[in-house]
N, C-alpha and C positions, 0 to 999 in steps of 0.2 A: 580068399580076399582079406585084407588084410586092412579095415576098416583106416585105424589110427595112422595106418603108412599115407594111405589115398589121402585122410585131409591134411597130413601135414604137406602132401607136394602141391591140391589143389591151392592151400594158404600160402604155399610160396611166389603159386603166379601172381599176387598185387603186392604194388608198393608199400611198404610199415607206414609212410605218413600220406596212404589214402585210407589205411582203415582208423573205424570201420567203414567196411565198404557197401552202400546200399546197392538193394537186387534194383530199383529203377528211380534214380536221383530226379528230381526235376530240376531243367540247368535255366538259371535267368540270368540274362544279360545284361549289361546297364541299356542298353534300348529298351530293353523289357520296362524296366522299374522307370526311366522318361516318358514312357507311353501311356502307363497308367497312371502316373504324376499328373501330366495334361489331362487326360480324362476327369480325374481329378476335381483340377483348377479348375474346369469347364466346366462342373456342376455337373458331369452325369455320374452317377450313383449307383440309379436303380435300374429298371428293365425297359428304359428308353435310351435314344439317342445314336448319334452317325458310328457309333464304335460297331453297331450287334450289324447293320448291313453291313458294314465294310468288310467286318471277318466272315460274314455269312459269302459274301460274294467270291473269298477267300479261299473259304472249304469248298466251296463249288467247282473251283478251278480240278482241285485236285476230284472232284468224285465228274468229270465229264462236262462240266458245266450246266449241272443241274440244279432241282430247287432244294433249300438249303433254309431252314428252322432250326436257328441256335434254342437250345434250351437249358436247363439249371443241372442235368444232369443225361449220363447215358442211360441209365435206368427209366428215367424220364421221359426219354426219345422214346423207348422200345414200349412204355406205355400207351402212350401218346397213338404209336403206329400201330400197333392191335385196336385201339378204342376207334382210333380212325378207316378201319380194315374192316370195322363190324365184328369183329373176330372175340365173341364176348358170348357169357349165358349159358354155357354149357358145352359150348363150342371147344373139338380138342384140337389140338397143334401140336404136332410132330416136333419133338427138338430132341438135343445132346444130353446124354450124362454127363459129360467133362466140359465143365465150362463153370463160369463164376454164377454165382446162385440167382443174379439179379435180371438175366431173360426165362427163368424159369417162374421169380415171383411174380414179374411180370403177367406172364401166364394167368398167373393166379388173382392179380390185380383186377384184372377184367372174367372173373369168374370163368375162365374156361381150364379145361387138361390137359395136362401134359401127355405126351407118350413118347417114350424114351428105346430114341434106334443107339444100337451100338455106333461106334466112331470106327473111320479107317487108320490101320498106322502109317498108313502111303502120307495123309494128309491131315491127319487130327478132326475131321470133319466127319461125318453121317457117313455110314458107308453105305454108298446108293446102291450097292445089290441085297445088301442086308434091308434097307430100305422098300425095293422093289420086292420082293420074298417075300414080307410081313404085307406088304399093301396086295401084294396078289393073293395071299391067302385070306385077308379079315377083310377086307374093301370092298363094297360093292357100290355102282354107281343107279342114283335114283331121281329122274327129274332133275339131272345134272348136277348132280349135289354127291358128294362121295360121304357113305354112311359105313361104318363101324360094325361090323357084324357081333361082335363082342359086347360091345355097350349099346348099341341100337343111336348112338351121338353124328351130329352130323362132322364129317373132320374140314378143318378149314384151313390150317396153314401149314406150312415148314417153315420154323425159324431156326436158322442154322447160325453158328457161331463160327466167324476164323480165331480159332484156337492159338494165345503166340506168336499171332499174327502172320500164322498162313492162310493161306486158300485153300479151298477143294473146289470140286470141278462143275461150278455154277450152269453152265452150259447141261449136263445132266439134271443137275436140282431142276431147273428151270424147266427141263423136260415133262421131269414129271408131275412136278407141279400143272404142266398144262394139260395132262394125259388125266387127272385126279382133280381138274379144277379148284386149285388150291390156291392161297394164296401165296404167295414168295418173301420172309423177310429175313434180313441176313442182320447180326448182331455182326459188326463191323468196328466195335468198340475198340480193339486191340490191335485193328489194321491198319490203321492208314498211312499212304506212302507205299502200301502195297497193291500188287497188282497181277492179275493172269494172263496170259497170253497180251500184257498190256491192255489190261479193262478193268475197271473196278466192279465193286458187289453191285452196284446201281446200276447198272447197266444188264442187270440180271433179276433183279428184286423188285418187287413193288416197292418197296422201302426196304433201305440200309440205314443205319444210325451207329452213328460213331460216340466217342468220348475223350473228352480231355481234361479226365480225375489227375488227381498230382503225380499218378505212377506210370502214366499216357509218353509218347513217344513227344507230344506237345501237349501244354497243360494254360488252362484257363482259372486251375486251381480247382473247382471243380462245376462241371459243365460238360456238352455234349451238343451233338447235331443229329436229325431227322434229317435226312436224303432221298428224293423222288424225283421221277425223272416228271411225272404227272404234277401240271400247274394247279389244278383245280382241288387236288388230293393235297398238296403243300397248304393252298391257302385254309383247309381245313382243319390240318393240323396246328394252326400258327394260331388258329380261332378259336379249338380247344385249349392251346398251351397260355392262352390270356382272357383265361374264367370263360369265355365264351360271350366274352361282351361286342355287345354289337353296335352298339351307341358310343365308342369311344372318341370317335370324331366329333359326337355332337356336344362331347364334355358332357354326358351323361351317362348312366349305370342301366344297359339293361341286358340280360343275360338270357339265350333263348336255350341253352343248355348246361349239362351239367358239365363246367370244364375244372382247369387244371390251371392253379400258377406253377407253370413252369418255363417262365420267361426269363433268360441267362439277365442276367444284368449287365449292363454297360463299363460295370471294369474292370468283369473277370471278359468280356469280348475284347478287350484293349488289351487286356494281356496276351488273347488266344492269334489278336491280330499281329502282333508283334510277333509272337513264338512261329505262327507259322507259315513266316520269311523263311525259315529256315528250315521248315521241314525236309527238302529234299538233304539238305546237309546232315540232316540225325541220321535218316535213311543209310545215306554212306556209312555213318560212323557205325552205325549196327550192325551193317552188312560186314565192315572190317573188323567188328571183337568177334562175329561168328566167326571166322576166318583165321583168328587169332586162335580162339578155344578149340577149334578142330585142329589147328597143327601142335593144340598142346595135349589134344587126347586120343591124339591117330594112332600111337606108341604101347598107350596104357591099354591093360586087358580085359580093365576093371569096368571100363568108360564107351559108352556112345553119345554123340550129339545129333540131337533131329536139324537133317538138312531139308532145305523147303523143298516141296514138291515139284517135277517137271512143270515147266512153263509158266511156273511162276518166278516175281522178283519180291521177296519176302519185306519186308521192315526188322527180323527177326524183333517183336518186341520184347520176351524174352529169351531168352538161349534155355530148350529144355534138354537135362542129358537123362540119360538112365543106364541102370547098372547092367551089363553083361550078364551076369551069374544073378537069380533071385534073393533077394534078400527079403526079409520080413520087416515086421512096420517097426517093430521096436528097435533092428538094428537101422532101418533106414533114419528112424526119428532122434537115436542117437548119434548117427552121421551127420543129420544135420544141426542139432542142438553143438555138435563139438565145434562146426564150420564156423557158427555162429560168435562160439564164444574166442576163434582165432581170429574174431574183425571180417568175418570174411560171412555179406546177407544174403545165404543160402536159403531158399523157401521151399516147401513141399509143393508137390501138386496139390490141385483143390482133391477134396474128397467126391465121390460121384453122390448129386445131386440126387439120383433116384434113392441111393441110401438114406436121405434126411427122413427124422420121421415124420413128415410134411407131406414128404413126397414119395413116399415107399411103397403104397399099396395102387402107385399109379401101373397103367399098362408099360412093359417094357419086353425088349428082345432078349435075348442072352448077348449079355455085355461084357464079353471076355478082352477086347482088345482094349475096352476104356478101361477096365481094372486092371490089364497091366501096364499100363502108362500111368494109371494112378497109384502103382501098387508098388511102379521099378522107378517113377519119374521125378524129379525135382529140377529147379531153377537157381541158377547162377548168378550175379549182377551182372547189370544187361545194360545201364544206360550208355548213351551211346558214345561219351567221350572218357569214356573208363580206357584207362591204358594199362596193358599185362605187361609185368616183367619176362 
């Protein structure tokens, strides 16, 4: 393989006056910047006002028309829904090596551990036989409560991650979750617009929580939503997410727990309300550059592209490929340091989580399949009105 050949043809697919080319632009439109002008004019600022229901009512649409807690970030959300889940103290939770670090510190947020299952390459998600493996061998159930043979810990959840904004097969998770009396939360941050068998994570989870950081499919600049289909579990999240005050009606301060400001404000939800008119249009255009990168690397011998998994309709939020033939880190790192410096925002994959040394000495499977996706994989520009020569 023939490193220098591949980046100069990958540099060829985009036009000289779009580089450089970012791996996930965030696109505004003059509606966007009128929306949050008025919000603006009208005095709301901070973490009040008609902007946070309307977009909240918004996001709903798209997760089933469920309940819906905007918040100041996705990290925040995935807070928020552990502390809300009881899921705290020493308490472990089942999640991914490959994923962004911030449902893992989450974890750690609310003092519980991680335990780290391998991912499928079918779907970038837990693979639920490796899953079911590990939980038949170390699991034992006690007073309904599934205990740890290993740590003697009680285990509480599975928070599973759509990886680049696929799916894996929530209908299983969901299973076992009820087989292991667990609880169910899906990091949904990278998906939305995406869907299984036409269903979203919510409709499978206790809580999903998404995000709309600047490098999101749709951006509030930076913010996020909590997703439950449960009225009573929503209103408790929204009472954490605003210190825990409970006299706010009475124009007075009194706080009956330990909570959280993490209340979006009013004109990053003016911006999210604007942006996401349009979600299902990004959705298209995503779905069209994967489409475009696969008939530009059907040819090449060097190259694969991950296509979403059966029965789902992806967001593709970004296009991951990976090499054919093995390569090592330093050739893969000066593949994409060269991509980089031809205009063209080539990204790695994240490093696997369980490697930090934070999190190293947690429980984990053999993780062969996330270290080769971590080891062969990187990312493309993805956003979704990027056009290839």
């Amino acid at each position: 393989m023939d490193i220098n050949l591949l980046v100069k043809e990958i540099a060829s697919w985009y036009k000289e006056e779009d580089k450089p080319v970012s791996i996930s632009k965030p696109i505004l439109s003059d509606k966007d910047l009128e929306t949050v002008n008025a919000t603006i004019k009208d005095g709301w600022l901070s973490t009040a006002g008609p902007d946070i229901s309307k977009f909240e009512k918004e996001i709903s649409k798209w997760f089933n028309n469920s309940e819906v807690v905007a918040v100041s970030s996705g990290t925040a959300g995935l807070h928020l829904a552990l502390d809300a889940l009881n899921l705290k103290n020493g308490i472990e939770i089942i999640t991914t090596p490959l994923t962004f670090v911030a449902p893992v510190n989450a974890i750690k947020y609310v003092n519980a551990e991680p335990i780290f299952i391998d991912i499928s390459k079918e779907d970038l998600s837990i693979d639920i036989e490796k899953l079911r493996e590990y939980a038949k061998e170390n699991f034992v159930n006690k007073n309904k409560k599934t205990i740890n043979k290993n740590s003697g810990k009680c285990v509480g959840a599975l928070l599973l991650v759509d990886v680049f904004g696929h799916l894996g097969e929530y209908s299983k998770y969901r299973e076992f979750c009820q087989e292991y009396n667990l609880k169910f939360v899906i990091d949904s941050s990278e998906s939305l617009g995406s869907t299984r068998n036409e269903l979203t994570s919510v409709e499978f989870a206790d809580i999903a929580v998404t995000s709309f950081n600047g490098n999101k499919i749709i951006t509030t600049g930076a913010g996020g939503a909590v997703v439950t289909k449960e009225e009573e579990l929503s209103l408790d999240i929204r009472h954490l997410a605003s210190t825990a005050n409970t006299a706010s009606r009475q124009y007075s301060y009194f706080h009956d727990r330990v909570g959280y400001n993490y209340r979006m404000p009013a004109i990053n939800a003016a911006l999210g309300f604007s942006q996401i008119l349009s979600l299902e249009e990004r959705v298209i255009g995503k779905r069209k550059l994967y489409k475009k990168y696969y008939e530009k690397i059907k040819d090449l011998n060097e190259l694969s592209i991950f296509s979403e998994p059966k029965n789902t309709t992806s967001n593709y939020w970004l296009n991951l490929f990976y090499f054919d033939e093995l390569i090592n880190f330093d050739e893969k790192s000066g593949f994409i340091r060269a991509l980089n410096e031809q205009g063209v925002g080539a990204r790695d994959v994240w490093r696997l989580v369980s490697d930090f040394p934070q999190y190293k000495e947690y429980q984990k499977t053999n993780l062969d399949n996330a270290t080769y996706i971590t080891s062969q994989g990187f990312n493309l520009p993805s956003t979704s009105n990027l056009e290839l020569l």
